[in-house]
N, C-alpha and C positions, 0 to 999 in steps of 0.2 A: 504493500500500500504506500509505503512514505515513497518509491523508487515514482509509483504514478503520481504522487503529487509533485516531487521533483519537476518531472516532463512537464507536469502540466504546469507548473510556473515558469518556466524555461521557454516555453511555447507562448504563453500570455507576454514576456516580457521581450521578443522576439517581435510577433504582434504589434506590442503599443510602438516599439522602436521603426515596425516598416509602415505602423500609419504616423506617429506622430513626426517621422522624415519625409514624408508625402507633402512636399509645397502646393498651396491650393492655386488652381492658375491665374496669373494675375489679369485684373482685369483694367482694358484701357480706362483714362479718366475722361470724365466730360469733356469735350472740346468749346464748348460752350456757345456753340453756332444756334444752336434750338431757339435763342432766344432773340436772335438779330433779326433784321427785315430779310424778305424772301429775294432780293437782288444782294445782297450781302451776306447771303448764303449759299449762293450761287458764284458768285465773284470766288465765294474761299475756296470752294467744291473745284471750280477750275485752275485756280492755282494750285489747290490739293497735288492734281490729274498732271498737270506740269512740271510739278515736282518730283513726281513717282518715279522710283526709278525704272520700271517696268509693268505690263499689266496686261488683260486678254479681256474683251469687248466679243459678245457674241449676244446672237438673237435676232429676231426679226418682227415684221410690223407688215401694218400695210397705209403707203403714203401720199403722195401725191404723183407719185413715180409708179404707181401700181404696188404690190406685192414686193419687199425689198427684205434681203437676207443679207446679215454684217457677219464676216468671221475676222477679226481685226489683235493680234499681237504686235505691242508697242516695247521698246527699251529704248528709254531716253528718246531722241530724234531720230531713230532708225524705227521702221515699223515693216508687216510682210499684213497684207490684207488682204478680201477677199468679198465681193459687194454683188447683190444680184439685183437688178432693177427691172421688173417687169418681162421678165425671161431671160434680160440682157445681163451678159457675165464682164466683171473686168476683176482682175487682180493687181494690186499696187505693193511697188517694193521700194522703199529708201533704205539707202545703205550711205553713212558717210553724206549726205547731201544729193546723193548719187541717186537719180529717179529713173523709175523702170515702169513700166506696166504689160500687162498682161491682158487681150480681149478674147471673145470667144467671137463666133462668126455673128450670132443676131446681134453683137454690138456691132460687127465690124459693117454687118447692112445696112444698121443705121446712120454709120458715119461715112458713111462710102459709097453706097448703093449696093444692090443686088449684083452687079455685073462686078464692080471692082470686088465685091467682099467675096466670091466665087473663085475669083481669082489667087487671091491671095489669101485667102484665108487657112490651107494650107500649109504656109510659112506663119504664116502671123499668129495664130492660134498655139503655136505650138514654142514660139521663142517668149522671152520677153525684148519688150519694144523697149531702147532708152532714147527718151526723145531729146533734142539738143537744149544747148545751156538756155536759149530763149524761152524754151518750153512751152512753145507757138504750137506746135502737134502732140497732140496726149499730152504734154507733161503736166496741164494743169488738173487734168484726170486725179493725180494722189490727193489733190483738194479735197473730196469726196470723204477722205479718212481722217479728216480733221477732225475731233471729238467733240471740242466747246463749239464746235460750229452743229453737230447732233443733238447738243443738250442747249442751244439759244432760243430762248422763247422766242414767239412772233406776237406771241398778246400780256397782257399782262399776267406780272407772275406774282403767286400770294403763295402762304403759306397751307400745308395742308393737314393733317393728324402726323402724331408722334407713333410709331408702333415700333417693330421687331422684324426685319427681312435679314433673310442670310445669319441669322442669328449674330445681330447687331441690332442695337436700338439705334433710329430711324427719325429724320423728319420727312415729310414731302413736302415737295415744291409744285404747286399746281400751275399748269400756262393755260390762259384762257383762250391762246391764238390757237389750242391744238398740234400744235408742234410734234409736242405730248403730252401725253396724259396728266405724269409725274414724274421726278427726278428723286429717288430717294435717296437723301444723304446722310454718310453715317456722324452719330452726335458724341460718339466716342473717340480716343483718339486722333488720327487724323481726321479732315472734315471730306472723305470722300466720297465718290458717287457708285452706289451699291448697285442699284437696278432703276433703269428707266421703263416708264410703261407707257401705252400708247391707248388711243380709242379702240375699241374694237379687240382688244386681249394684246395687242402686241406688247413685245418685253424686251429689253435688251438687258445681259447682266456681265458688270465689272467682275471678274475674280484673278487667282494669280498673281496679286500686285508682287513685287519683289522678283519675279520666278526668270529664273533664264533662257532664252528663247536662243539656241546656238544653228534653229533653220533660219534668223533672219541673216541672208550673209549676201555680198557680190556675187552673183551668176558667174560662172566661168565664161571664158570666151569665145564659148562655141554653145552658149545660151543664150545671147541676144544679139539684137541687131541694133544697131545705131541710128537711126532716123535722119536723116540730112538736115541743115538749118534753113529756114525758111528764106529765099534768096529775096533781098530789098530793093 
């Protein structure tokens, strides 16, 4: 009998030493945005995104563009994207300053005609395009992946409930131009933007902030094609 009581205080003291060495996970503090006006929580939310040093933007809605699908990884100033607009495919690569893009042929129809995108589509679908330094042809295409230009109201923006997304507490920002929906930003630590939502169910969600993206890189030289500059 005394050999089990032994164990069993051996056992409890074992116990309290691997829970009370259990640090509880810390939790971020208030950022203290919940309580500012609904453009000055927005202003923070994009400089938040600016500052990040990385992050993955996915989801889709339906806009003025028809039916539009975002597959979008950013680190720092380089980004690799991926955007569908109404059937129409383009893919966008900055590397370095260095712009690339990527069509599929119904964009290429639409910027070109039936007969030229016939032709070429072929080659073009299949390389990426880096358009010249002007970036008079495609290059202003990667505009498209600008993020504070995804999350800019066109009506006015007010505040909207406090709640919990992504398991973060949460403000909303409402736009009344329908832009979107809402802008959930998180109220804890940094002030950033968790998920966007749209009329009609669409949703786009922030995650991966921090994470390393080593597919964003330069094409080799025998992946794209250089586009001529636009002769003056």
């Amino acid at each position: 009998m005394k050999s089990v009581a032994v164990v069993a205080a051996i056992g409890g003291l074992l116990l309290a030493g691997c829970t009370s060495g259990t640090p509880e996970p810390a939790t971020p503090p208030d950022n203290g945005v919940a309580v500012l006006a609904a453009t000055e929580i927005l202003d923070r939310a994009t400089q938040a995104l600016a500052a990040a040093k990385s992050y993955h933007l996915s989801g889709a809605f339906t806009g003025s563009d028809g039916y539009v699908t975002v597959d979008l990884k950013r680190s720092g100033e380089n980004l690799l994207g991926e955007m569908t607009m109404d059937g129409k495919k383009i893919e966008a690569l900055v590397v370095d300053g260095q712009k690339f893009v990527r069509l599929d042929k119904n964009f290429l129809t639409m910027a070109m005609g039936e007969d030229l995108a016939e032709q070429f589509a072929p080659i073009m679908t299949k390389n990426w395009l880096k358009p010249p330094v002007d970036g008079a042809t495609f290059g202003e295409l990667t505009d498209l992946f600008e993020v504070k230009e995804m999350i800019k109201p066109k009506g006015a923006l007010s505040k909207g409930e406090a709640s919990i997304s992504s398991q973060r507490p949460v403000i909303a920002l409402l736009d009344s131009g329908n832009t979107f929906e809402s802008v959930l930003v998180a109220t804890t630590g940094e002030p950033l933007p968790v998920k966007v939502t749209y009329p009609g169910g669409g949703l786009m969600v922030f995650t991966d902030f921090g994470a390393d993206f080593p597919e964003i890189k330069l094409p080799a030289a025998n992946e794209f094609l250089q586009i001529p500059a636009t002769k003056k």
